[in-house]
C-alpha positions in Angstrom: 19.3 20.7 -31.2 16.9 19.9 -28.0 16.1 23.1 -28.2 14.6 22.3 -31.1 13.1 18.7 -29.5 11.6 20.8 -27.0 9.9 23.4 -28.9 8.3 20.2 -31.2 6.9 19.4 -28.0 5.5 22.0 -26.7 4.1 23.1 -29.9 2.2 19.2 -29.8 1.3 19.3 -26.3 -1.9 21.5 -26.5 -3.3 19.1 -29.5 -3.9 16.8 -26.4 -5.6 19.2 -24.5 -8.8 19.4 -26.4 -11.4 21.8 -24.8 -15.3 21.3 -25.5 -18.6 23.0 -24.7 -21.5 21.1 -23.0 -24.9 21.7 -24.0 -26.9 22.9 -20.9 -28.8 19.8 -19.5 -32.2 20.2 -18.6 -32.6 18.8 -15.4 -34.5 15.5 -14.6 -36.4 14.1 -11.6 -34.7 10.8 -10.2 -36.4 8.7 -7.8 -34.8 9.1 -4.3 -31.4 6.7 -3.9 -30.5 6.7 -7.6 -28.6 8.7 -10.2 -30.3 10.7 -12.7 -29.7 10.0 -16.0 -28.0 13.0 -17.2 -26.1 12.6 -14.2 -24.6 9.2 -15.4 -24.2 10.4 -18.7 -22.2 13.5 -17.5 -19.8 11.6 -15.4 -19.5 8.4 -17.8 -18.0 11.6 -20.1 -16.1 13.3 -17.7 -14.5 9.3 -17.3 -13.8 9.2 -20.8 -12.8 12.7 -20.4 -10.5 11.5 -17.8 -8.6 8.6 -19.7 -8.0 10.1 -22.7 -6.5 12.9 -21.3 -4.0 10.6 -19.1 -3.2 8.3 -22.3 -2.1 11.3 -23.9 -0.3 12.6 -21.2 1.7 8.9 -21.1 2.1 9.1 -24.8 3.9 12.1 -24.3 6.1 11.5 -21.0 7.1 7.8 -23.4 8.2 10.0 -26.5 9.7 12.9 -24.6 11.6 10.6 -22.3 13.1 8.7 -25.4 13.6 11.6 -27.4 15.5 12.9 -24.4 17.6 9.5 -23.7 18.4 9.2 -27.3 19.4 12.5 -27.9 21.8 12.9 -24.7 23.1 9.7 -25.9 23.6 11.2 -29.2 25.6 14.1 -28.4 28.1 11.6 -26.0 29.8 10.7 -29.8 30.2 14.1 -30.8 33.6 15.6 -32.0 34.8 18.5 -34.0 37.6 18.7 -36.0 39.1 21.8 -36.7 42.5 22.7 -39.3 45.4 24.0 -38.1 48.6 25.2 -39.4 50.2 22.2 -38.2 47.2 19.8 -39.1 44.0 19.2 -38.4 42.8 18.5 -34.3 40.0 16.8 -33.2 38.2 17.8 -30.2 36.2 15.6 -27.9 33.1 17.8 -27.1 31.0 14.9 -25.4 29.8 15.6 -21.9 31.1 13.1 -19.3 29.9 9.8 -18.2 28.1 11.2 -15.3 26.1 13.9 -17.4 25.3 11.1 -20.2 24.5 8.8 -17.3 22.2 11.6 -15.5 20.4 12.4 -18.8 19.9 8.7 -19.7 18.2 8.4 -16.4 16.2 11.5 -16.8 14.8 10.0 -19.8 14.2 6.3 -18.8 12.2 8.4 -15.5 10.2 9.9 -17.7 9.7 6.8 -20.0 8.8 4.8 -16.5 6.0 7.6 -15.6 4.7 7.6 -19.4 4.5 3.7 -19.6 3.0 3.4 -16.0 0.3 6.1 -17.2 -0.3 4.1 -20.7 -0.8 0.9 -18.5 -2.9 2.5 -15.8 -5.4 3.9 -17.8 -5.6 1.4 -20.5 -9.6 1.3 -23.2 -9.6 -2.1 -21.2 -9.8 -0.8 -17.5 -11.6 2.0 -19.0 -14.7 0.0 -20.7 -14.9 -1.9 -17.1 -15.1 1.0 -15.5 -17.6 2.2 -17.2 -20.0 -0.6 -17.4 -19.4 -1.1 -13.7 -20.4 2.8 -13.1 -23.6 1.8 -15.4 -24.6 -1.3 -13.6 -24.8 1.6 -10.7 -21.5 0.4 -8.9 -19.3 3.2 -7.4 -16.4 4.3 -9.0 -13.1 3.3 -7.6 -11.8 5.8 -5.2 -8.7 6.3 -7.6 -11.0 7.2 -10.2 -12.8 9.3 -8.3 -9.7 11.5 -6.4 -8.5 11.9 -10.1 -12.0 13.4 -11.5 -11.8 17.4 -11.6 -14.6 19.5 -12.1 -12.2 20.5 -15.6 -13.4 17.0 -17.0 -17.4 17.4 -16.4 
């Protein structure tokens, strides 16, 4: 059954990772000391680029991690019951309280790093970002260790 949990999210994870073409800009002529145009319009992209990409990735660490938490949860009730010539037997197959407890946690880490992405990198902080970048104010150094030449 996670097998199954797993595969569904694999087979969803590459509809986050969206890959476009870029016309070729022509290039401009900027006064010495500023940004071209083009420029700014480039890397205001690549810091759309940039959120989207991590609000996807928290969606994904969220519904993973829950997925995960609620499934390992799941399988703690499980029990089988089987007939037998001298009646029927029922067999406890849940996994212990330190498994259940490990696989609880696994998920809440993973809800943690999804959440603190989601929060992070917020259309809020996003649009201030932005304007800031327009208003010809450097980006935050955060911003800028976490811009890749894969977001231009």
């Amino acid at each position: 059954m996670m097998q199954k949990y797993l595969l569904i999210i694999l087979l969803l994870l590459p509809t986050g990772l969206g890959a476009q073409a870029q016309p070729a800009a022509a290039p401009v002529a900027a006064p010495a000391g500023s940004v071209a145009p083009s420029l700014k319009a480039d890397s205001a992209a690549a810091l759309h680029r940039l959120f989207a990409k991590r609000r996807t990735g928290g969606v994904i660490y969220t519904v993973a991690g829950t997925v995960f938490a609620i499934r390992v949860v799941a399988s703690s009730a499980s029990r089988t019951t089987v007939s037998t010539g001298g009646g029927p037997i029922t067999i406890d197959n849940s996994p212990s309280g330190g498994a259940i407890a490990t696989g609880v946690g696994i998920g809440l880490l993973l809800d943690g790093i999804g959440v603190g992405k989601l929060a992070r990198f917020t259309k809020a902080k996003e649009a201030v970002i932005v304007k800031d970048y327009d208003q010809g104010k450097p980006l935050p150094k955060a911003i800028r260790r976490r811009l890749k030449a894969k977001h231009f």
